[in-house]
FIMI-299111 format. One record per residue (C-alpha): residue in one letter; y, x, z. Coordinates in Angstrom, 2 decimals, m for minus. Example, Ala and Ser with C-alpha at 12.3 -4.5 7.8 and 13.67 -1.06 7.14 Angstrom:
2
   rest     north      east        up
      A     m4.50     12.30      7.80
      S     m1.06     13.67      7.14
END
This chain:
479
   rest     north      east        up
      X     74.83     95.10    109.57
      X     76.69     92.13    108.38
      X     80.29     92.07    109.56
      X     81.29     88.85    110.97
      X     84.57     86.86    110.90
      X     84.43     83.50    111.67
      X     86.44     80.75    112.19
      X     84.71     79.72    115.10
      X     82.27     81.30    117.83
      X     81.37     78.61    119.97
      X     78.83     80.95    122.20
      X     82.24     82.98    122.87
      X     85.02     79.93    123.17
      X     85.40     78.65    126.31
      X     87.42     75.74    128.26
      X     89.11     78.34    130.88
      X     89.99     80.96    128.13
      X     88.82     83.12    124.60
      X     86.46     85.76    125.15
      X     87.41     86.78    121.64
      X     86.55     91.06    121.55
      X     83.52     91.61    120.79
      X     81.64     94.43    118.67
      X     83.74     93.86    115.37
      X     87.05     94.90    117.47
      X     85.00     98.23    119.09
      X     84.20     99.26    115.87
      X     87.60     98.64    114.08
      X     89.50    100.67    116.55
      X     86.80    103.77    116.89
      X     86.45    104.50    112.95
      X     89.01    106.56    112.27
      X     90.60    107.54    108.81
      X     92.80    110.71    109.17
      X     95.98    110.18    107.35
      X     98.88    112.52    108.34
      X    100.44    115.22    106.16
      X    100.11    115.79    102.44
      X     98.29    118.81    102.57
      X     96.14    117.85    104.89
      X     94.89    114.36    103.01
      X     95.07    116.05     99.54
      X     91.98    118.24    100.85
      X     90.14    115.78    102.16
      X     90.77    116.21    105.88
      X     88.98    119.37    106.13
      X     91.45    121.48    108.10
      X     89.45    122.49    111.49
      X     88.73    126.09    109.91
      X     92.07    126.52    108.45
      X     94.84    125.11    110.96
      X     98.60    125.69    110.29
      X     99.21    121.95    109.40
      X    100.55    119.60    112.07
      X     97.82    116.14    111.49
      X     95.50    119.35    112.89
      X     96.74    118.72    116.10
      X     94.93    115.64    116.31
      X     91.80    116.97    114.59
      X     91.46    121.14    115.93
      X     94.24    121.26    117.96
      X     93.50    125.14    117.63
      X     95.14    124.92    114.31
      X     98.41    125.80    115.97
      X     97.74    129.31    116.60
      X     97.61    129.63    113.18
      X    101.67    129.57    112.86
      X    103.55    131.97    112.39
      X    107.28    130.19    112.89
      X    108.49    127.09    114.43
      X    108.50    124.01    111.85
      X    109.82    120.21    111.81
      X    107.62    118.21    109.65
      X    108.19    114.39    108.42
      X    105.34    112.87    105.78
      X    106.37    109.28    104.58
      X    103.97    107.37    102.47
      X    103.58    104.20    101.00
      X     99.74    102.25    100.90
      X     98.34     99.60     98.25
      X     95.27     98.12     99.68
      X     93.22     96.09     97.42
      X     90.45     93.62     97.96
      X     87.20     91.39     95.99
      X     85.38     88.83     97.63
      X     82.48     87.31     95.79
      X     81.12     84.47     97.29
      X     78.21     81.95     95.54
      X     79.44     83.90     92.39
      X     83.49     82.56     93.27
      X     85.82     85.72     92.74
      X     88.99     86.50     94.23
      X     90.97     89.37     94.92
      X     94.60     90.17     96.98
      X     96.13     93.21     97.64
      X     98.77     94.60    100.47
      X    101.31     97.13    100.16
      X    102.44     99.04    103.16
      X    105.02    102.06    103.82
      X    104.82    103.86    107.16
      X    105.23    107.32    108.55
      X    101.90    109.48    107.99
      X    103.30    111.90    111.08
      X    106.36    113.24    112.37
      X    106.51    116.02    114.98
      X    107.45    119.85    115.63
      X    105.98    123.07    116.11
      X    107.56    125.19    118.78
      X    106.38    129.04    118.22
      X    106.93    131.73    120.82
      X    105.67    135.44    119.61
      X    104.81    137.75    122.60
      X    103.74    140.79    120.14
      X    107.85    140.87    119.49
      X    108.33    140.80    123.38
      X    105.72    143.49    123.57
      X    103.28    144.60    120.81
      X    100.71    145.58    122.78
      X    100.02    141.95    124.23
      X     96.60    140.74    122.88
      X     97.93    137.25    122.53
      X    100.82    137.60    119.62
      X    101.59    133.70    120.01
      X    102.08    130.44    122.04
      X    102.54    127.71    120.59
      X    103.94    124.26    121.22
      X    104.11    121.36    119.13
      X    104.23    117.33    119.52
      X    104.73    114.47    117.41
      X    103.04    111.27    116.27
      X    100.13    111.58    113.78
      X     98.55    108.03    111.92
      X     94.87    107.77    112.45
      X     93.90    104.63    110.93
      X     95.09    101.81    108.73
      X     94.94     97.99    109.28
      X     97.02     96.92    106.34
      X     94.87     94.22    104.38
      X     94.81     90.78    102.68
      X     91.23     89.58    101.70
      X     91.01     86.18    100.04
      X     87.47     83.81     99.93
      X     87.07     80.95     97.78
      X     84.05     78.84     97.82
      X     82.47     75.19     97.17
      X     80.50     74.43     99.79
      X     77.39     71.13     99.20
      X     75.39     72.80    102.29
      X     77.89     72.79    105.57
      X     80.96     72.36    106.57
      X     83.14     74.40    109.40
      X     82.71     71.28    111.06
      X     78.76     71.42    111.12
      X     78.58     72.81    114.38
      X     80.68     70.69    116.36
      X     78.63     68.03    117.15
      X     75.41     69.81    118.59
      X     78.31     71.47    120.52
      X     79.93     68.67    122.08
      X     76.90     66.32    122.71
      X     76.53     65.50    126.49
      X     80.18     66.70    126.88
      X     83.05     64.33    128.24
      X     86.03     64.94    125.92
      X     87.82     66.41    128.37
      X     85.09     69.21    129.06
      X     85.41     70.02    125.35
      X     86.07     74.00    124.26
      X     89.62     74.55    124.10
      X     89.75     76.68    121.03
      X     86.98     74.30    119.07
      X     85.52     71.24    119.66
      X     88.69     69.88    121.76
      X     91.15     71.25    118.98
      X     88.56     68.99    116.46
      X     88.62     65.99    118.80
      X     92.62     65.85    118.98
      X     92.57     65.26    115.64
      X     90.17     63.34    114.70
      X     87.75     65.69    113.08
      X     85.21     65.40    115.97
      X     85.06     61.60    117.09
      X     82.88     59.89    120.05
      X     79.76     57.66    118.04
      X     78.34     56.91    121.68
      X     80.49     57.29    124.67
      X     77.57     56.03    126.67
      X     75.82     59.38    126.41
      X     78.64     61.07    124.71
      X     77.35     61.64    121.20
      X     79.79     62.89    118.37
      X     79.71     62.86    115.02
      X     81.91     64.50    111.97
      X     83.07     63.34    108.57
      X     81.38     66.09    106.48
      X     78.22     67.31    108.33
      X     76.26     68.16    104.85
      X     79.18     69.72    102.92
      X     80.41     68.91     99.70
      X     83.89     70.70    100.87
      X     86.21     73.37     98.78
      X     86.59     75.78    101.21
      X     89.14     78.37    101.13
      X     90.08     81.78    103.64
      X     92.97     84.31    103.59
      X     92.46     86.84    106.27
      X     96.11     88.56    106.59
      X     95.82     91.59    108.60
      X     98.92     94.46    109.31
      X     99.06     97.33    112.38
      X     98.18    100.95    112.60
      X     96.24    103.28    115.86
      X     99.37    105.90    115.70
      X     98.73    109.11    117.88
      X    101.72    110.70    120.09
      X     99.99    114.32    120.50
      X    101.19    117.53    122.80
      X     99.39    120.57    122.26
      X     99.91    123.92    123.46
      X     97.73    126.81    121.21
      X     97.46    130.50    121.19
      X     96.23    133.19    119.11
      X     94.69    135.90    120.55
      X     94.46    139.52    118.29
      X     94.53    137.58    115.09
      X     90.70    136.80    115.48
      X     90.42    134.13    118.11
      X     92.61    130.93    118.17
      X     92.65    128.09    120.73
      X     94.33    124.74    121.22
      X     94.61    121.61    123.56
      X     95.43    118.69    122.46
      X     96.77    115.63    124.60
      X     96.43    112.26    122.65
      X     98.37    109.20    123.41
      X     97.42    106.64    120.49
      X     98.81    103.22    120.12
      X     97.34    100.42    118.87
      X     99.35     97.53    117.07
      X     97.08     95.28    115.16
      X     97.80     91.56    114.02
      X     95.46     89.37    112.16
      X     96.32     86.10    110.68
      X     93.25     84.14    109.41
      X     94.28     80.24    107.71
      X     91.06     78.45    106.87
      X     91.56     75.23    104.39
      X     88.61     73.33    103.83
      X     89.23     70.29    101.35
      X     87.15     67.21    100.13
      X     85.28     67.97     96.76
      X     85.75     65.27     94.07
      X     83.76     62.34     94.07
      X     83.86     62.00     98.00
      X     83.23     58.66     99.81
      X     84.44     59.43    103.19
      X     87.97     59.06    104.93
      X     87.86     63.01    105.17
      X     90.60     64.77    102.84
      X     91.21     67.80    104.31
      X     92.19     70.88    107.19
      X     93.67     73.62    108.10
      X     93.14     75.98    110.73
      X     95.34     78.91    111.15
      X     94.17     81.47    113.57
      X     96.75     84.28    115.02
      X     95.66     87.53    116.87
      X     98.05     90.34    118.46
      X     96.63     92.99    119.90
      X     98.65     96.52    121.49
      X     97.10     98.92    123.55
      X     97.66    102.29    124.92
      X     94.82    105.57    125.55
      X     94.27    108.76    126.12
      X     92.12    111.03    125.44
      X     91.87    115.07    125.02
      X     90.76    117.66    122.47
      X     89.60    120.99    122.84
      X     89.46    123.21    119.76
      X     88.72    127.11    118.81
      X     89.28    128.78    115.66
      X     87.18    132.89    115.11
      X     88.11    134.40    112.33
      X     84.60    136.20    111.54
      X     86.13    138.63    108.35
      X     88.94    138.64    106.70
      X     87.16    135.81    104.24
      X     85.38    133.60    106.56
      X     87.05    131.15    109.70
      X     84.62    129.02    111.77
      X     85.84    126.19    114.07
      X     84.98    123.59    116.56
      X     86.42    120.91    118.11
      X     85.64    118.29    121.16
      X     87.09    115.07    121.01
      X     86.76    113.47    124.38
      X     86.30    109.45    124.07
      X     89.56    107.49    124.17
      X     90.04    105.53    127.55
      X     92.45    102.61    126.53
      X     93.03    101.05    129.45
      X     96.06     98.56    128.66
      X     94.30     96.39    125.63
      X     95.89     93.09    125.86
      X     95.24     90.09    122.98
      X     97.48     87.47    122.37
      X     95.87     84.75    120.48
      X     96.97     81.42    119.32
      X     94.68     78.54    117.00
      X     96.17     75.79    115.21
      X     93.90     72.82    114.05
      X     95.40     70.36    111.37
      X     93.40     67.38    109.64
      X     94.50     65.25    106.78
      X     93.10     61.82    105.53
      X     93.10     59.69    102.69
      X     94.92     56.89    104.10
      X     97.82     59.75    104.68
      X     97.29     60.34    108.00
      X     97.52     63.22    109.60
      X     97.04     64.77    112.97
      X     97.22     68.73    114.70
      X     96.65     70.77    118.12
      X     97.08     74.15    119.41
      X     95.25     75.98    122.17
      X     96.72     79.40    123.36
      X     95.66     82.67    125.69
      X     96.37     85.95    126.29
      X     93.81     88.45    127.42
      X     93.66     92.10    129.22
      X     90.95     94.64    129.14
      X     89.39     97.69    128.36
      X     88.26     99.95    125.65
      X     86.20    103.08    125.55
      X     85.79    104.37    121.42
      X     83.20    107.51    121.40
      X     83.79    111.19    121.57
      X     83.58    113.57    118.75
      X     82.20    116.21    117.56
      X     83.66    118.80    115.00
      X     82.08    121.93    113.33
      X     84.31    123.71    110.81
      X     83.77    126.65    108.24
      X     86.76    127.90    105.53
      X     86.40    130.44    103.17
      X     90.03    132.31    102.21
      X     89.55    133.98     98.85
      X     92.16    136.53     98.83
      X     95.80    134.97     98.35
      X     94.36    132.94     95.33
      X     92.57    129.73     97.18
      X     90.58    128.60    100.04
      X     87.62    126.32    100.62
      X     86.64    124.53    103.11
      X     84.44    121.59    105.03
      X     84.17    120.08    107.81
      X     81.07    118.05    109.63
      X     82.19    115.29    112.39
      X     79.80    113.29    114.67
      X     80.55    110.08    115.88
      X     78.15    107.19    117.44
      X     80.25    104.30    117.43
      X     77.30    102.81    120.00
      X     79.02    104.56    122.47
      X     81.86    101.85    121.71
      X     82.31     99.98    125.41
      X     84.74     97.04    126.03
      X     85.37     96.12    130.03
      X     87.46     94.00    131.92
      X     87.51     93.64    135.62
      X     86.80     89.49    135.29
      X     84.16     89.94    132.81
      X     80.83     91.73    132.21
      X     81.20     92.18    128.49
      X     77.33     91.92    128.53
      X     76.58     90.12    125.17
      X     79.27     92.42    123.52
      X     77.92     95.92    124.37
      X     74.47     95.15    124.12
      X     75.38     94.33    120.61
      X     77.35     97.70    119.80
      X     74.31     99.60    121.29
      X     71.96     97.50    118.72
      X     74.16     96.98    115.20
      X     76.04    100.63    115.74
      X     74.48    103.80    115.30
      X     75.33    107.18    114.75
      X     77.50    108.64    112.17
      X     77.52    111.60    110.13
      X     81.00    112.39    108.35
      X     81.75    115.04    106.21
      X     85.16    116.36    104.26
      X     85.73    119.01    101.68
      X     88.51    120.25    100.44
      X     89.92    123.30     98.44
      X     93.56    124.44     97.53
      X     94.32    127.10     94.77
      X     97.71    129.21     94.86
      X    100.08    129.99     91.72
      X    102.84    131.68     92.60
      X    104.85    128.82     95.01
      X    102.65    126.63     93.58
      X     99.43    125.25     95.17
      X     96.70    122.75     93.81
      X     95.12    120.54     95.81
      X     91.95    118.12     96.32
      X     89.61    117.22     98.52
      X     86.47    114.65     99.30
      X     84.97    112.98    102.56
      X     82.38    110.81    103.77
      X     83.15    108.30    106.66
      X     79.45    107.58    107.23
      X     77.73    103.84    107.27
      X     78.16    102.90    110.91
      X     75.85     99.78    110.55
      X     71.93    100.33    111.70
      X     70.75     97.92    109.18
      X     72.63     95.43    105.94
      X     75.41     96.45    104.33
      X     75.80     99.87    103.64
      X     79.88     99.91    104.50
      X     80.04    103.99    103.82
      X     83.54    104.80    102.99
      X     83.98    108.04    100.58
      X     87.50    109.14     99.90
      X     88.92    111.34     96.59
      X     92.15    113.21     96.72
      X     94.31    115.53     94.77
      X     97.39    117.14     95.88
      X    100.43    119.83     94.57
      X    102.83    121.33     97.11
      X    105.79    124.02     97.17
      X    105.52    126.86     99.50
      X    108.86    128.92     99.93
      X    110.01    130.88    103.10
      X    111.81    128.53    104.75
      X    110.71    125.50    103.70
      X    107.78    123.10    101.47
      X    107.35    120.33     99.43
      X    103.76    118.66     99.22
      X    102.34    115.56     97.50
      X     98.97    113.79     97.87
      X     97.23    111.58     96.50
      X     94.04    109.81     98.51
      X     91.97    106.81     97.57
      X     88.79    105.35     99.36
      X     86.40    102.48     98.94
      X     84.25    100.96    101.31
      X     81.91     97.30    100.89
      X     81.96     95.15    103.75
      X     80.34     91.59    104.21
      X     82.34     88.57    105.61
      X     81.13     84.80    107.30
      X     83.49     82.29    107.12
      X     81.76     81.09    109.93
      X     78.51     80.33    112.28
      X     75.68     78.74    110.19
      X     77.50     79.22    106.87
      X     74.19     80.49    104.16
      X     76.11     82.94    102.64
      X     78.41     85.70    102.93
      X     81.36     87.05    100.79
      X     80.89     90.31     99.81
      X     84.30     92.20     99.84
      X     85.03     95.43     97.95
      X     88.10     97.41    100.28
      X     89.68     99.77     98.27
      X     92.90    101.58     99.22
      X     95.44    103.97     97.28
      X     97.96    106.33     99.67
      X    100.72    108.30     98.19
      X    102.89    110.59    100.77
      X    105.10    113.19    100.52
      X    105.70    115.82    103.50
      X    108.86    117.63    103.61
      X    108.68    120.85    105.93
      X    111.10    123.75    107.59
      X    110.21    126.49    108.76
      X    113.02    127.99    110.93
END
C-alpha cells in the first residue's frame, strides 16, 4: 500500500484543530527494528533460544536465566541512513548520520544452588536498563517538475461556498493570508489560484530525527539447568520529530504573478507505554534450546503532538506575504502484540545456530482519544495493514576468545496491497570473551522501498530506496 505524506489533507484539517494521526503514525511506531547490543544485532536478532545478552530482555525476557554472574553492559553506536527518491525519472538522494546509545542496563544475579545445592532453581535474576527498538533518523529529498497540478490544486474546490473566515486553519486559510487562495466571487464565495494546471518546480525535504527507547525490568530464573523463565516490564518512550519544507516555484516561461512558496511543516511527538512480556527457554538436550515469547500490545496512553505549519508566498512584483497556524494534540495508541517461537542449536563449544519466527499484525494498530472516534483512521489500519511474518537467523563460531559473528532477518511487508516495503537486514559481527569482561562489534545494514505523495491529487509518487548502515560496539563486565 502506498505510503502517504502529504503536504496537505484537507479531509483531516480542520478550523477547531489537526486531526493529523492517522494510519502512517500506527504503523511507524508498531514496526519495530531490534537494535541493542553487538552480539545481539551481529546475529541477526535471533536470541530467544539462546538468552544471556541484555537487548533479550526486551525480546525473551527468559534470556536472563541464562547468566551465570551479574554484568553492566553499555553498547554505543553511530547510524548513516541513506535515501533515493525517483520521481517522473528526477533523482535525488540525502543521507543522516546519527549516534545514540543501542542499550545500557545491568544484570543482577543471585545463585541459590551456592545457598543450598539442592534447590531446583540455581538462579534469580534481576536486570534493568534501556534497550533501542526502533530508529527514526532520516532525510529523504524529492525533486520534481510538475505541468499537471500544483499543491495549490485543491484549494479552491475546498474553499468554494466558504466565507474566508470559515476557511481550514492549517490550509485553505494559511493560502488565503497570503494571497495564494484569493476570492473571484464574493457573492457566492468562489476562489481561484495562480497555478491550478501546474507548470511548477516542486521541491520536498522530509527531515525526520527520534527513537521508541525501552526502559525494561525483568526478573528470570532458571530452574535445574533445563527450564528458564523471564518477565519482562516495558516502559518505551517515544521521541519523534519530523520537519517537512515544501518549495514549489514558477517554471520558466510563466505568465502569471505567481513566483513562488514555501511551506514548512513541524511535528513533535513524545509518548509513554507499557506493555509486558512473558518468555520460557527448555533446554531439550544438551544441543538443542526451544523458546517462546508473548509480547502483550503496548498501551501508550500519554501520546501528545505538537504541530506547527508555516505558509510563505512570493511574487514577481517582490512581494511577499506568510501565516502560521498551530495545535497541540493528546491521545492514544495501542501497537499489536507479538508472538515469538525460538529454536538454537549449540554445537559443542565451537558455534551455535539459531532462528527465530515473530508474528505481528500491525491491523491490530488502534489510535483513540476521548474527543474523537478515530473512525476513518482505524478502519484504514484494519484495510491497508495486514499480518506479518518476520524471521531472523543468526550463527556465531568460537576461536579461542574469539567469536565470529553474522546474522539475517526479515521484517515482513506490512502493506496488503502496492509497494512491497519488506525490510531484510545483513550483519556480521567479532567479539572478545574473557572472564571478567567482553568486547563485541557489529555490523548491521537493512533496506527497505517505500512510496511517497507530495500531496492529495498529485499523479505520481516518489519512489524512495531507505537504506541504513549501524556500527556499535558493547563493552561488558562481568563481576
Amino acid at each position: 500500500m502506498k505510503r502517504f505524506i502529504f503536504l496537505i489533507a484537507l479531509p483531516l484539517l480542520t478550523v477547531s484543530g489537526l486531526k493529523a494521526q492517522n494510519e502512517i503514525d500506527a504503523l511507524r511506531y508498531s514496526r519495530l527494528n531490534y537494535s541493542g547490543s553487538a552480539r545481539f544485532v551481529s546475529m541477526g536478532g535471533a536470541f530467544g533460544a539462546l538468552g544471556a545478552d541484555f537487548t533479550s530482555l526486551s525480546h525473551n525476557p527468559a534470556g536472563i536465566g541464562l547468566y551465570r554472574s551479574s554484568e553492566i553492559v553499555l553498547t554505543p553506536s553511530i547510524s548513516i541512513n541513506n535515501s533515493e527518491a525517483v520521481i517522473n525519472g528526477s533523482y535525488r538522494d540525502d543521507s543522516r548520520y546519527n549516534f545514540n546509545l543501542g542499550n545500557v542496563g545491568i544484570i543482577m544475579n543471585n545463585s541459590l544452588e551456592k545457598k543450598n545445592p539442592q534447590s531446583a532453581w540455581r538462579n534469580i535474576q534481576f536486570g534493568f536498563g534501556l534497550n533501542r527498538m526502533a530508529n527514526f533518523n532520516n532525510r529523504v529529498s524529492i525533486d520534481n517538475d510538475n505541468n499537471y497540478s500544483s499543491y495549490l490544486s485543491s484549494y479552491p474546490g475546498a474553499a468554494n461556498g466558504k466565507h474566508p473566515g470559515d476557511l481550514g486553519a492549517f490550509d485553505t486559510r494559511l493560502a488565503y493570508n497570503t494571497d495564494l487562495l484569493f476570492v473571484t466571487d464574493s457573492a457566492t464565495w468562489q476562489y481561484g489560484v495562480d497555478k491550478p494546471y501546474g507548470g511548477v518546480n516542486q521541491r520536498k525535504l522530509i527531515d525526520s530525527k527520534g527513537s521508541i527507547n525501552e526502559m525494561v525490568f525483568t526478573l528470570g530464573g532458571n530452574y535445574m539447568d533445563r527450564l528458564y523463565l523471564g518477565a519482562t516490564i516495558g516502559i518505551p518512550n517515544i521521541r519523534y520529530s519530523e520537519t517537512a519544507t515544501y518549495t514549489e516555484t514558477a517554471l520558466a516561461g510563466d505568465t502569471t504573478v505567481f513566483s513562488g512558496m514555501t511551506r514548512t511543516d513541524m511535528l513533535e511527538t513524545n509518548g509513554t507505554g507499557v506493555n509486558f512480556k512473558f518468555g520460557l527457554i527448555f533446554r531439550a538436550t544438551d544441543w538443542l534450546r526451544l523458546g517462546g515469547a508473548i509480547h502483550t500490545p503496548t498501551f501508550f496512553s500519554s501520546m501528545a503532538d505538537d504541530y506547527t505549519s508555516t505558509l510563505r508566498s512570493r511574487f514577481d512584483n517582490g512581494y511577499t506575504a506568510s501565516a502560521k497556524a498551530s495545535g497541540y494534540y493528546e491521545y492514544e495508541l495501542n501497537t499489536p502484540m507479538r508472538a515469538i517461537a525460538s529454536v538454537g542449536v549449540v554445537i559443542g563449544k565451537s558455534g551455535i545456530i539459531s532462528a527465530d519466527y515473530e508474528y505481528v499484525n500491525y491491523a491490530k494498530a488502534r489510535l483513540r482519544a476521548p474527543d474523537y472516534d478515530f473512525y476513518d483512521e482505524n478502519n484504514a489500519i484494519r484495510e491497508i495493514y495486514q499480518a506479518a511474518n518476520n524471521f531472523r537467523l543468526g550463527t556465531e563460531w568460537r576461536y579461542g576468545a574469539l567469536n565470529f559473528r553474522g546474522g539475517y532477518a526479515l521484517s515482513a511487508n506490512p502493506y496488503v496491497t502496492g509497494i512491497n516495503s519488506a525490510m531484510p537486514s545483513y550483519s556480521l559481527g567479532l567479539g572478545i570473551r574473557e572472564r571478567s569482561f567482553y568486547i563485541d562489534l557489529g555490523w548491521v545494514y537493512s533496506e527497505y522501498d517505500d512510496e511517497y505523495y507530495l500531496y492529495s491529487g498529485i499523479e505520481s509518487p516518489a519512489r524512495t530506496t531507505i537504506s541504513n548502515n549501524t556500527f556499535m560496539l558493547t563493552l561488558g563486565i562481568k563481576y
